[in-house]
RODO-2510 file (C-alpha; in nm, 4 decimals, decimal comma):
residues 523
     n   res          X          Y          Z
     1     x     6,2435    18,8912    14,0783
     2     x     6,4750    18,8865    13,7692
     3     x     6,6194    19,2622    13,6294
     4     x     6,3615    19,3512    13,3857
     5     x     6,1018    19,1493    13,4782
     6     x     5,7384    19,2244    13,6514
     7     x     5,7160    18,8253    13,7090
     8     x     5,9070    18,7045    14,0248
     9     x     6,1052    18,4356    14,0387
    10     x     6,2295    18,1148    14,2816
    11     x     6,4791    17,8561    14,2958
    12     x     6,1568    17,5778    14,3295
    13     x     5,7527    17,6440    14,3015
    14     x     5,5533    17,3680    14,4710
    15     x     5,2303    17,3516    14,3401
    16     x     5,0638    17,2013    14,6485
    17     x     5,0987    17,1482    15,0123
    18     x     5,0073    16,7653    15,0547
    19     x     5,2588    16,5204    15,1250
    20     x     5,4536    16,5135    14,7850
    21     x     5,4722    16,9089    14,8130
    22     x     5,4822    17,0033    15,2397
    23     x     5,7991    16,7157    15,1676
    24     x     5,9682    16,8642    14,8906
    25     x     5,9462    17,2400    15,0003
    26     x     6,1298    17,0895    15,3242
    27     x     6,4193    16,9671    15,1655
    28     x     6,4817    17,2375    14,9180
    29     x     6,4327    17,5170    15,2149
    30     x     6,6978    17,2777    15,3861
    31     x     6,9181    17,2985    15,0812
    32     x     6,9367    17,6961    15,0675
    33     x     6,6296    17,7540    14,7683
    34     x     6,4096    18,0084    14,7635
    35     x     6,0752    17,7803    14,7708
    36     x     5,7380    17,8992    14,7157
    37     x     5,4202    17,6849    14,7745
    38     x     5,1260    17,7627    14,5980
    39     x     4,7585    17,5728    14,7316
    40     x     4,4288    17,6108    14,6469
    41     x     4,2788    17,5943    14,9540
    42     x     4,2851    17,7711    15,3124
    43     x     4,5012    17,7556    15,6011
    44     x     4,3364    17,6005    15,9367
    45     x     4,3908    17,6472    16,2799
    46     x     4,3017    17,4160    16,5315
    47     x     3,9550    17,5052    16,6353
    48     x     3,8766    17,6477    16,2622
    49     x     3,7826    17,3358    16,0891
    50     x     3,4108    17,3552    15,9442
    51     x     3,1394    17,1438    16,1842
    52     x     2,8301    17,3425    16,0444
    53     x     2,7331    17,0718    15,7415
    54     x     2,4945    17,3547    15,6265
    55     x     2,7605    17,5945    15,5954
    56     x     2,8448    17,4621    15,2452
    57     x     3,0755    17,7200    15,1239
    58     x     3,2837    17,6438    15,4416
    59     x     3,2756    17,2809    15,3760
    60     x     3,3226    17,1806    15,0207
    61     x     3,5304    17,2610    14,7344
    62     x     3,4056    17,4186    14,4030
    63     x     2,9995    17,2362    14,4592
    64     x     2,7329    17,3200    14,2127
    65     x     2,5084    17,6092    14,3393
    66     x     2,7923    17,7639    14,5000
    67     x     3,0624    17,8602    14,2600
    68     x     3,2709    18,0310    14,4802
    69     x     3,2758    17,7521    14,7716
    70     x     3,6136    17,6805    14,8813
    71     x     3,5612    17,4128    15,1874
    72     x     3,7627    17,1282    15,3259
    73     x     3,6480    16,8677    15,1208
    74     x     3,6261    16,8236    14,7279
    75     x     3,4156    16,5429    14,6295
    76     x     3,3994    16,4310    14,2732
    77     x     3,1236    16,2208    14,0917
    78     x     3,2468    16,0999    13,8096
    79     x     3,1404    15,8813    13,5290
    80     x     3,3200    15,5752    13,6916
    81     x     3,3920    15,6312    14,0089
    82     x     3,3367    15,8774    14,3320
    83     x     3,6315    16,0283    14,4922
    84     x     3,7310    16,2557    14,8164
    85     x     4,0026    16,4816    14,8721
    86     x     4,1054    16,7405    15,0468
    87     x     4,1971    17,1300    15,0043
    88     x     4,3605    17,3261    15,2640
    89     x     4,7390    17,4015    15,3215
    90     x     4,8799    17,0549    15,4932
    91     x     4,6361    16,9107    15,1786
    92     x     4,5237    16,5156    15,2554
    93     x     4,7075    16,5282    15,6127
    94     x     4,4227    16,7414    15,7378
    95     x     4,1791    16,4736    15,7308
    96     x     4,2871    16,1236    15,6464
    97     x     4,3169    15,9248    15,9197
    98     x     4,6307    15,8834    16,0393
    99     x     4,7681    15,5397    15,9651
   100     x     5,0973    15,4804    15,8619
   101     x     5,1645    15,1605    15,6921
   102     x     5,4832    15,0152    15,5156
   103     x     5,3314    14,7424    15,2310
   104     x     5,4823    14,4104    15,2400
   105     x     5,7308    14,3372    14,9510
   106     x     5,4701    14,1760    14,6956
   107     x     5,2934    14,4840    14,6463
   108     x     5,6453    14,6308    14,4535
   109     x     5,7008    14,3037    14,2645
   110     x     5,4001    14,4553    14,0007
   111     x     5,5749    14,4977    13,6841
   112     x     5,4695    14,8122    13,6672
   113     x     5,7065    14,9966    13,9476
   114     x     6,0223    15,0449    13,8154
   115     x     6,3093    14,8219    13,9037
   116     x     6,4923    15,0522    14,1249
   117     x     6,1882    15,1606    14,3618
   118     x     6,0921    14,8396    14,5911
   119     x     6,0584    14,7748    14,9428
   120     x     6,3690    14,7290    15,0478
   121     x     6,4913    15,0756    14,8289
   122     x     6,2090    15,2849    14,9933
   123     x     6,2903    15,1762    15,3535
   124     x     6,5568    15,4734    15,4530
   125     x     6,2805    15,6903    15,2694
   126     x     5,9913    15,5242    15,5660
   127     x     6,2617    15,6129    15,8107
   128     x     6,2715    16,0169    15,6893
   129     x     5,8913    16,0393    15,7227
   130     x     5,8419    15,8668    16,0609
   131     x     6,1241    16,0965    16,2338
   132     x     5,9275    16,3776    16,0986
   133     x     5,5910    16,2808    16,1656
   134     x     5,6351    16,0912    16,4833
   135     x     5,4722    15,8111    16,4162
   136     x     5,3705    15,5323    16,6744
   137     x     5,0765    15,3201    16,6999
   138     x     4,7723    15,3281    16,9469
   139     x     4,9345    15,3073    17,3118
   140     x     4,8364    14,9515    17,4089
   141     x     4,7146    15,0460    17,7742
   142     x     4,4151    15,2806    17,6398
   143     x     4,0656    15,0944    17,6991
   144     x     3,8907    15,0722    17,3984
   145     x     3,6202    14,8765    17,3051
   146     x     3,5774    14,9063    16,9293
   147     x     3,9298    14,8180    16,9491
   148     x     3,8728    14,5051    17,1310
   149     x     3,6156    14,3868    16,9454
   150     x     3,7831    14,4496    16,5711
   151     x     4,0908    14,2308    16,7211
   152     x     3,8796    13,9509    16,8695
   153     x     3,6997    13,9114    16,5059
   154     x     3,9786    13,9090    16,3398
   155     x     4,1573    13,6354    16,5800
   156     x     3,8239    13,4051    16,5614
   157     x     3,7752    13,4444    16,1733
   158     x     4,1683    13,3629    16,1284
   159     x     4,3658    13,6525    16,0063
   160     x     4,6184    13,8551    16,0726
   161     x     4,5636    14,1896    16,2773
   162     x     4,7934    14,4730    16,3719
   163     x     4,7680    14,7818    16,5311
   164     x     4,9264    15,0568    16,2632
   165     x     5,1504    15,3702    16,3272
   166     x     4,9719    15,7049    16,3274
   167     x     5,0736    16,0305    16,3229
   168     x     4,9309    16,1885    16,6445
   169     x     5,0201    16,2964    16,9480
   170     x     4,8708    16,0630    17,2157
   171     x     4,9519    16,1798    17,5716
   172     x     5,0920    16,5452    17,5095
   173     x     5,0620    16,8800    17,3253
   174     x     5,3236    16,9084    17,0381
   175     x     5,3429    17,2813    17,0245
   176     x     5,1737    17,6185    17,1086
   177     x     4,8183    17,5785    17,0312
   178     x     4,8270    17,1947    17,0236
   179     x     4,6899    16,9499    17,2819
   180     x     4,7132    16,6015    17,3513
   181     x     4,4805    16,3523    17,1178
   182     x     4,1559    16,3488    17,3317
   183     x     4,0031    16,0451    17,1812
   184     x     3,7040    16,1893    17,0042
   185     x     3,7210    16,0316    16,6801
   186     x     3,7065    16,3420    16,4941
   187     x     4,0437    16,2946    16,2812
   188     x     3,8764    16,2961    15,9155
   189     x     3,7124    16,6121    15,9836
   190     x     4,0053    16,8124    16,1021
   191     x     4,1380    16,8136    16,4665
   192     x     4,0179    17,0959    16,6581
   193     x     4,2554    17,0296    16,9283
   194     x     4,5862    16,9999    16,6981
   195     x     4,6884    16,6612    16,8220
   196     x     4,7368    16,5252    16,4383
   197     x     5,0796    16,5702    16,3588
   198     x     4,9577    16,7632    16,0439
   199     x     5,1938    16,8826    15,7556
   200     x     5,1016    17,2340    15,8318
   201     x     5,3217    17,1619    16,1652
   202     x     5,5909    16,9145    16,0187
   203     x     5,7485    16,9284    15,7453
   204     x     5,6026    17,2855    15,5992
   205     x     5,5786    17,4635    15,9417
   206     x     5,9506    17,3519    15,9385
   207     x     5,9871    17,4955    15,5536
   208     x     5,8355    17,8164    15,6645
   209     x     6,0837    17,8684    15,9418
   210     x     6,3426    17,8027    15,6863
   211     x     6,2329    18,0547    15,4400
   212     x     5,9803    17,8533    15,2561
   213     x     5,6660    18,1396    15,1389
   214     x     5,3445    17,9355    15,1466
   215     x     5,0696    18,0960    14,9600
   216     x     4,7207    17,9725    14,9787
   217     x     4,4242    18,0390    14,7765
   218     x     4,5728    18,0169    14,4874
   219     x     4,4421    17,7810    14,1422
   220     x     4,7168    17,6810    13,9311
   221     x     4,6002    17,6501    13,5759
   222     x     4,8690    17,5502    13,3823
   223     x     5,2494    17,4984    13,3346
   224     x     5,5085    17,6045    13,0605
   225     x     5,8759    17,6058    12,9678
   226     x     6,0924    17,9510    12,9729
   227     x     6,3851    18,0500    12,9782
   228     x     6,6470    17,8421    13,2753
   229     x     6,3073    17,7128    13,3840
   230     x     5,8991    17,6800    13,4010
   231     x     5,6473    17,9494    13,4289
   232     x     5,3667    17,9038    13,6668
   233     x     5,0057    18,0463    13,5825
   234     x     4,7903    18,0180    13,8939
   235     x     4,4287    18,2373    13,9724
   236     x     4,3572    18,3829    14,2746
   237     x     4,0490    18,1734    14,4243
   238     x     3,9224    18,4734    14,6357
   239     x     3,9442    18,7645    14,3924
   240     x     3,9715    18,6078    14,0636
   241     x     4,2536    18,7891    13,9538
   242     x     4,5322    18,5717    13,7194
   243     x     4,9379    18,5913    13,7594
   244     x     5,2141    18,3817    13,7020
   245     x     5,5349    18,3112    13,8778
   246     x     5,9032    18,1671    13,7449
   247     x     6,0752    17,8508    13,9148
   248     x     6,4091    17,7254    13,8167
   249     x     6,2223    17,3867    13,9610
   250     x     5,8988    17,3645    13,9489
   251     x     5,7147    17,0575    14,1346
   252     x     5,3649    16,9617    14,0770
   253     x     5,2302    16,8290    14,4073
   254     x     4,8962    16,8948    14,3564
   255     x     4,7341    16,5618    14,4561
   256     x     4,5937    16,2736    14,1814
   257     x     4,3287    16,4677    14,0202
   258     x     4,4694    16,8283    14,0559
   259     x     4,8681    16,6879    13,9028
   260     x     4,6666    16,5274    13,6023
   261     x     4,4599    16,7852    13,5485
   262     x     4,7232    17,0696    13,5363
   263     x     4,9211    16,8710    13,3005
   264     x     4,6931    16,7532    13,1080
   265     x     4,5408    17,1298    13,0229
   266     x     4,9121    17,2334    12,9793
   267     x     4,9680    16,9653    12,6837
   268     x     4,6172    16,9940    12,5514
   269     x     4,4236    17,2919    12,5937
   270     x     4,7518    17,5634    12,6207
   271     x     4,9446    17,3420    12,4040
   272     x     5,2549    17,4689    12,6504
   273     x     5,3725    17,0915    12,7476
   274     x     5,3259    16,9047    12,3811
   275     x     5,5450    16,6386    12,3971
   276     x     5,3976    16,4507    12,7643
   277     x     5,3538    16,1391    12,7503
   278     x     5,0830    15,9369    12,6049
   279     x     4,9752    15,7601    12,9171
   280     x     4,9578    16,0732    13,1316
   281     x     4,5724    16,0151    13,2968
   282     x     4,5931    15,6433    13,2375
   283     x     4,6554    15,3894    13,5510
   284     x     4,4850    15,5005    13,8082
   285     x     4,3845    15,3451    14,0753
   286     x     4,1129    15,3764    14,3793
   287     x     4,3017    15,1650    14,5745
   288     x     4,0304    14,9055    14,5959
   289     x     3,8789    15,1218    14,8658
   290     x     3,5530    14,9418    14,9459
   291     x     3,3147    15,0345    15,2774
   292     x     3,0447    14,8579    15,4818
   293     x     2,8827    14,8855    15,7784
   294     x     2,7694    14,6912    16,1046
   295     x     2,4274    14,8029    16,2467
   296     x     2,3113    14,6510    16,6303
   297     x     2,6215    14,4769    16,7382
   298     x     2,5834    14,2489    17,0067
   299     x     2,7883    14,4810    17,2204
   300     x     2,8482    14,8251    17,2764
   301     x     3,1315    14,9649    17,0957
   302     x     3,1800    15,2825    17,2251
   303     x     3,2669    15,3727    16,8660
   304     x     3,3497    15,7291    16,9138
   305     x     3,5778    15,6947    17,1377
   306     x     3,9540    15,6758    17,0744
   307     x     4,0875    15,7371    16,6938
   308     x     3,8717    15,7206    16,4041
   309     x     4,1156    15,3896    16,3559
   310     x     4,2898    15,1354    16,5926
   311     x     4,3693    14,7859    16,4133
   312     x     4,3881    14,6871    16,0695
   313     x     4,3358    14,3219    15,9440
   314     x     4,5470    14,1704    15,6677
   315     x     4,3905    13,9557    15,3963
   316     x     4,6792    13,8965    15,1477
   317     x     4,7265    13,5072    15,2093
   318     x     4,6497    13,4996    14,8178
   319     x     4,5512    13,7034    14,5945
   320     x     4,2880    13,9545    14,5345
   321     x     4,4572    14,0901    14,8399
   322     x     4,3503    14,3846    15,0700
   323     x     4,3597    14,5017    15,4012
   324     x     4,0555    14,6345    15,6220
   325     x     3,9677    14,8240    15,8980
   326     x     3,6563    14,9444    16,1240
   327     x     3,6317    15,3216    16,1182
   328     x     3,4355    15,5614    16,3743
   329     x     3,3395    15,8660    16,3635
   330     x     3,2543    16,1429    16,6537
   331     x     2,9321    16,0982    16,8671
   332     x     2,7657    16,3512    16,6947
   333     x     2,8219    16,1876    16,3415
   334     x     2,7455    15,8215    16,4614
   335     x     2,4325    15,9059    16,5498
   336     x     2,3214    16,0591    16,2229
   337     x     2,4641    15,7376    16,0327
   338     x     2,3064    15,4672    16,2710
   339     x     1,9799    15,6617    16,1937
   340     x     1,9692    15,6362    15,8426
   341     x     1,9932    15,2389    15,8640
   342     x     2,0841    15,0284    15,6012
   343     x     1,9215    14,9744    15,2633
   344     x     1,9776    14,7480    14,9463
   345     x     1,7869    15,0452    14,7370
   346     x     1,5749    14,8233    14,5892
   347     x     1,3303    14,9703    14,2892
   348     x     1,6102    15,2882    14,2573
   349     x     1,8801    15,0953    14,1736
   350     x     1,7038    15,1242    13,7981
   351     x     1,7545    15,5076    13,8586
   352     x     2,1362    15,4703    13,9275
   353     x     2,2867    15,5799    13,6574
   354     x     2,0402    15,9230    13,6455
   355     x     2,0840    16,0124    13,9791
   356     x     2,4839    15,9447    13,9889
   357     x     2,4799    16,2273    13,7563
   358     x     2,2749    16,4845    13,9500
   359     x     2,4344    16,3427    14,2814
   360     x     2,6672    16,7016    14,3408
   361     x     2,3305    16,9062    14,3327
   362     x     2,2027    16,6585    14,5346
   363     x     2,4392    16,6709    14,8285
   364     x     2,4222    17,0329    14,8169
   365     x     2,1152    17,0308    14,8830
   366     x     2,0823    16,7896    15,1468
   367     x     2,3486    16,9622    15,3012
   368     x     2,1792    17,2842    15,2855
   369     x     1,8805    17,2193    15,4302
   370     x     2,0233    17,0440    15,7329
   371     x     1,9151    16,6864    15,6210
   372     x     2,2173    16,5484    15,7333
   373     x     2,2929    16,7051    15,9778
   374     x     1,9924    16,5708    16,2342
   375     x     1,9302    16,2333    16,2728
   376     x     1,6117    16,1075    16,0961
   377     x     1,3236    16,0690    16,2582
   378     x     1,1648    15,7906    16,0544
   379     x     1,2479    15,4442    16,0981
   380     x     1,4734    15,3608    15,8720
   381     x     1,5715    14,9694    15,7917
   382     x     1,8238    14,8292    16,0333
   383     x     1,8354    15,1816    16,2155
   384     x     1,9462    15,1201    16,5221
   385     x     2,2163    15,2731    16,8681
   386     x     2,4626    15,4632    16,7509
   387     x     2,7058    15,2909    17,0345
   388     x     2,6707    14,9415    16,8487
   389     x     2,7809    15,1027    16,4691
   390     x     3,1115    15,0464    16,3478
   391     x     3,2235    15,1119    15,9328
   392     x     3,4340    14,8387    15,7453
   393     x     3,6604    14,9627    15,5009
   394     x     3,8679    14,7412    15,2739
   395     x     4,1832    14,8474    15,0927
   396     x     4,2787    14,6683    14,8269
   397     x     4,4504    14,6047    14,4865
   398     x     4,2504    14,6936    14,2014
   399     x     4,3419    14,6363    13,8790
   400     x     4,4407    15,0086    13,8602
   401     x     4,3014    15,0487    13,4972
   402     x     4,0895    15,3718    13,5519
   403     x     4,1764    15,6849    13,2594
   404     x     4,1434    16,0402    13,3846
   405     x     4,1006    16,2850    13,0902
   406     x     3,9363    16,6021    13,0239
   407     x     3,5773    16,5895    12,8510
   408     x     3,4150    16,8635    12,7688
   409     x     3,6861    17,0981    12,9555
   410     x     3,6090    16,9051    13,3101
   411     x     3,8083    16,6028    13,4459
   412     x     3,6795    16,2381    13,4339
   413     x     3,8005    15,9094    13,5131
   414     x     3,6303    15,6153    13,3020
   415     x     3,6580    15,2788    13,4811
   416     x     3,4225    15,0194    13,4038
   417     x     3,5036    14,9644    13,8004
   418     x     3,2791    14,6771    13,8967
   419     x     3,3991    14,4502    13,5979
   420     x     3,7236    14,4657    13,5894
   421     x     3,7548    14,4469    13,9739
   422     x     3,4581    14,1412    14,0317
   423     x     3,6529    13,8991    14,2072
   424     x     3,8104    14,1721    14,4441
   425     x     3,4549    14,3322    14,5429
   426     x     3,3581    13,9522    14,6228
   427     x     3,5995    13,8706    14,8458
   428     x     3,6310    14,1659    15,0249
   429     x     3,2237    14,1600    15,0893
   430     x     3,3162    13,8067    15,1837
   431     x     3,5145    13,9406    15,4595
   432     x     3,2887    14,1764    15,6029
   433     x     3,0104    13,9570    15,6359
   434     x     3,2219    13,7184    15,8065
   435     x     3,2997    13,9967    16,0374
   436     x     2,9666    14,1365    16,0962
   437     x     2,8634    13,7477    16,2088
   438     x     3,1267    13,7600    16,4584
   439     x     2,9922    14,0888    16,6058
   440     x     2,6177    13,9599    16,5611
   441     x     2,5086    14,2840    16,3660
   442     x     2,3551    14,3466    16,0184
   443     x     2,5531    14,4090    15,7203
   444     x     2,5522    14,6020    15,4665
   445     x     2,7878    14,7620    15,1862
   446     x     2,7696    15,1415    15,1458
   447     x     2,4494    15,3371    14,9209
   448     x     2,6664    15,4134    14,6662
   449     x     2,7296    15,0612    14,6265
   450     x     2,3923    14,9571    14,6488
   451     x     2,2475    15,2532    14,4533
   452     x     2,4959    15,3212    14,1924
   453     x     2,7255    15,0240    14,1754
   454     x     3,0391    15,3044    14,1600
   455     x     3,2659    15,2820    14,5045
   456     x     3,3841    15,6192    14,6565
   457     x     3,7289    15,6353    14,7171
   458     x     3,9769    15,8995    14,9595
   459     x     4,2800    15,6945    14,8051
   460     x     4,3161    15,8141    14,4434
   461     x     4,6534    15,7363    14,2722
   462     x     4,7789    15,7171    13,9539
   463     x     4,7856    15,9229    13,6526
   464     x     5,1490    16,0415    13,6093
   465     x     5,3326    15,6612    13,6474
   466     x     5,6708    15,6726    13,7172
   467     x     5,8439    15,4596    13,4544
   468     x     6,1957    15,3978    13,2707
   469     x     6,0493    15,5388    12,9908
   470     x     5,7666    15,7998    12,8291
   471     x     5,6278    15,5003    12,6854
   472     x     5,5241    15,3256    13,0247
   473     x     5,5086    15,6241    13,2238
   474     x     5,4788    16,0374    13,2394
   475     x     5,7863    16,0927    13,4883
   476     x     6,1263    15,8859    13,5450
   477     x     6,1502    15,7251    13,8581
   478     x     6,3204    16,0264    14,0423
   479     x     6,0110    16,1851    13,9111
   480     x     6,1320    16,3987    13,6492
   481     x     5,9103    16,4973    13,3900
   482     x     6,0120    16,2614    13,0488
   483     x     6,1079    16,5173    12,8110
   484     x     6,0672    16,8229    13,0552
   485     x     6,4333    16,8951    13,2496
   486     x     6,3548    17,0702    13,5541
   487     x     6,0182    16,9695    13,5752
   488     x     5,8868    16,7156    13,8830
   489     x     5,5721    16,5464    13,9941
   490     x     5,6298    16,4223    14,3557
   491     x     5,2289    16,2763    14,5189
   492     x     5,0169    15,9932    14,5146
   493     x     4,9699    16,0350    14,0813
   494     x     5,3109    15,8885    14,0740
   495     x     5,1957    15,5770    14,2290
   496     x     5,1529    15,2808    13,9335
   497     x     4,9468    15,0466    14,1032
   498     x     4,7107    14,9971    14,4097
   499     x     4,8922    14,9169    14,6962
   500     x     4,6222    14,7508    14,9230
   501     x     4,7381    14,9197    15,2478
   502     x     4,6545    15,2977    15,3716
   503     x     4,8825    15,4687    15,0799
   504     x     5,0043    15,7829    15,2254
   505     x     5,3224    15,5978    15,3486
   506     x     5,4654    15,4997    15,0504
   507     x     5,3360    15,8232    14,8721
   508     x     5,5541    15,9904    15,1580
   509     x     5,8314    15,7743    15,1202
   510     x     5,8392    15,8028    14,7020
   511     x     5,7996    16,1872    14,7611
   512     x     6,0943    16,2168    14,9971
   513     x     6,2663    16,0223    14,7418
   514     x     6,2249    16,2605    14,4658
   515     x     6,2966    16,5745    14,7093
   516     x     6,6408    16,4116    14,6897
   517     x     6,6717    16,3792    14,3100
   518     x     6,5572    16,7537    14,3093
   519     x     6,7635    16,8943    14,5562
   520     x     7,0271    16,7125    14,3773
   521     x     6,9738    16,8514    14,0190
   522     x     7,0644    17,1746    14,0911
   523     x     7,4296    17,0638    14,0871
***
């Protein structure tokens, strides 16, 4: 706290703990700062993570009907696209799933990335985040069968497949509290048993030790300049109250839609960050992420056991490229999701557009009543055993054309998705069909597909480009703020273009990066 002053003040506040921000608080703890980390959501222990879907304040972020929810998951319906992330301290960490993938060279030959961040530039930044996270793929010797299967379709149909590094701890525990991965397929929902080799015990656990204060619960409205540094207004998500806090460095880390959103209300509705640049909310990108399913496969998968993901098939022979995989889910979930079958939605595909827009009351109330959490007992179409349903999700390079902005005082993203992105939707529901021939099963793409014509997406980037200049981009590519000494942006809105593998690597990498250029601007 300066002389004088009721508002305290650090070397560096993170606004964030995802993988830009856990990343950044590391290496400034390690270089002597006083860092504090400020995150919207809660901290969980293994064993805490919500399993009750009626328990809706546990389980989502911010819902309609229940203003005060602060859950695990934030989903977002917006006018062109549907979106998931996560809120908790360790941020997207606590429930992606895993997979650590370094992109092959042509996804950094875009025009777009600046000239000094490739492949080959990134690598010793891939190296810092594996140590950390020990990463490793899927020990070969482990029986499963959804594994099996995935490789055997993608050997007959003629591509590519490769089992991934992930960040978990296969064979034993990692810590106090922690055990061994027990091959329940619960990883998107938050490990009970601590086997995910989370941020919360990586790189922040390691902050904390250092010094690092993490403090979650805490909204961070908006950003401006003061004196030898940035001022930090943030509201208490439990009691409401407001307060502010002083950073010599101040790093927004607060994922795609919560970096764009805080910037974009500091240079529009505060009026505290005027001169950000023009494209700030433009370029992003749901990384293509496209999902299916196979009902009644030939064989039994077994599909919830093992991770939620083993193997990952590469279709970038020519472009639109992508990558896909076949993700499971626990028991319990499977069986709800083979129960509600597959549909085309026929006749309420004309209602799309009205019913996209009342879709968060919806799910709350599905949710509350329990309708998803039993499996139905109505036949649905294709319905079928839950041990022959596997999920194909496709990653892959969209156009990366979508415009986040504030409308009405709420974020948006406008995307005229399914246009602009025809040819890539076609060949990636190419793929899947070929797939679900090989495993003799029915096909179908996801309901909001079918329904809405609007993918949902857990890969959101874009937003806050880096770029040479204001002009292309909001930050350089160190990612400093154009215009705004002092100032960072280190997660996946740096990102200018789809990548069309599992992103959080290269987010990771580019973060680690920046952590550098921060660290180092203190000299």
């Amino acid at each position: 706290m300066r002389p004088g002053s009721s508002i305290p003040r650090y070397d560096a506040v993170i606004i964030g703990s995802g993988f830009g921000g856990s990343i950044n608080a590391l290496r400034l703890a390690q270089a002597g700062k006083s860092v504090l980390v400020l995150e919207r959501g809660q901290r969980y222990q293994p064993g805490a993570f919500p399993r009750d879907v009626t328990d809706v304040n546990r389980l989502l972020w911010r819902i309609p009907d229940y203003p005060r929810s602060d859950g695990l998951y934030d989903v977002r319906f917006f006018s062109g696209i549907g979106a998931v992330v996560a809120s908790g301290v360790g941020g997207g960490s606590l429930i992606y799933a895993n997979i650590h993938i370094r992109p092959d060279e042509v996804v950094f030959e875009d025009p777009r990335w600046p000239r000094s961040i490739n492949r080959d530039t990134l690598e010793p930044y891939y190296d810092k985040v594996a140590a950390v996270l020990g990463v490793g793929p899927v020990p070969p010797e482990l029986q499963l069968a959804k594994r099996d299967a995935f490789r055997a379709a993608a050997i007959k149909t003629g591509h590519a497949v490769f089992d991934p590094d992930e960040a978990v701890s296969w064979d034993k525990s990692a810590g106090p509290g922690r055990q061994a991965c027990q091959l329940c397929a619960q990883c998107e929902f938050g490990c009970q048993y601590g086997a995910k080799n989370t941020l919360d015990f990586t790189y922040l656990a390691e902050a904390e030790r250092l010094g690092a204060v993490v403090r979650p619960s805490t909204l961070v409205s908006y950003v401006e300049p003061v004196a030898s540094g940035y001022r930090v207004h943030y509201r208490d998500v439990r009691s409401g109250e407001s307060g502010s806090v002083d950073g010599t460095r101040v790093v927004v880390s607060a994922g795609t839609f919560g970096t764009t959103e805080i910037l974009l209300r500091s240079r529009d509705e505060y009026r505290t960050l005027p001169n950000l640049s023009p494209r700030l909310g433009h370029g992003y990108s749901g990384n293509g992420d496209f999902l299916g399913s196979i009902q009644n496969s030939r064989i039994p998968l077994d599909p919830w056991h093992g991770p939620d993901v083993t193997s990952v098939i590469r279709y970038f022979e020519s472009p639109p490229q992508f990558t896909m995989a076949a993700p499971t889910f626990s028991r319990e979930a499977m069986t709800v999701l083979a129960s509600l079958g597959q549909s085309d939605a026929g006749p309420l595909r004309l209602l799309g557009p009205l019913l996209w827009r009342i879709m968060p009351s919806v799910l709350s109330f599905l949710l509350r009543k329990g309708i998803l959490s039993e499996p139905l007992t109505l036949r649905a179409p294709n319905a079928g055993d839950a041990s022959r349903l596997t999920f194909l999700f496709a990653i892959g390079r969209d156009n990366a054309n979508g415009v986040i902005r504030l409308k009405r005082g709420r974020l948006d993203v406008d995307w005229d998705y399914r246009r602009e992105n025809q040819a890539l939707i076609a060949k990636m529901t190419a793929a899947m069909r070929e797939i679900a021939d090989v495993y003799g099963g029915t096909f179908a793409t996801v309901p909001t597909w079918n329904l809405f014509q609007r993918i949902f997406t857990v890969h959101s980037l874009g937003g806050c480009h880096l770029a040479d200049s204001p002009r292309d981009g909001v930050v350089s590519p160190e990612g400093e703020v154009h215009g705004y000494p002092g100032l960072f942006v280190a997660d996946g809105s740096v990102i200018p273009t789809s990548i069309g593998f599992h992103p959080v690597m290269t987010i990771a990498a580019v973060s680690e990066r920046i952590a550098e250029a921060v660290v180092a601007s203190y000299s």
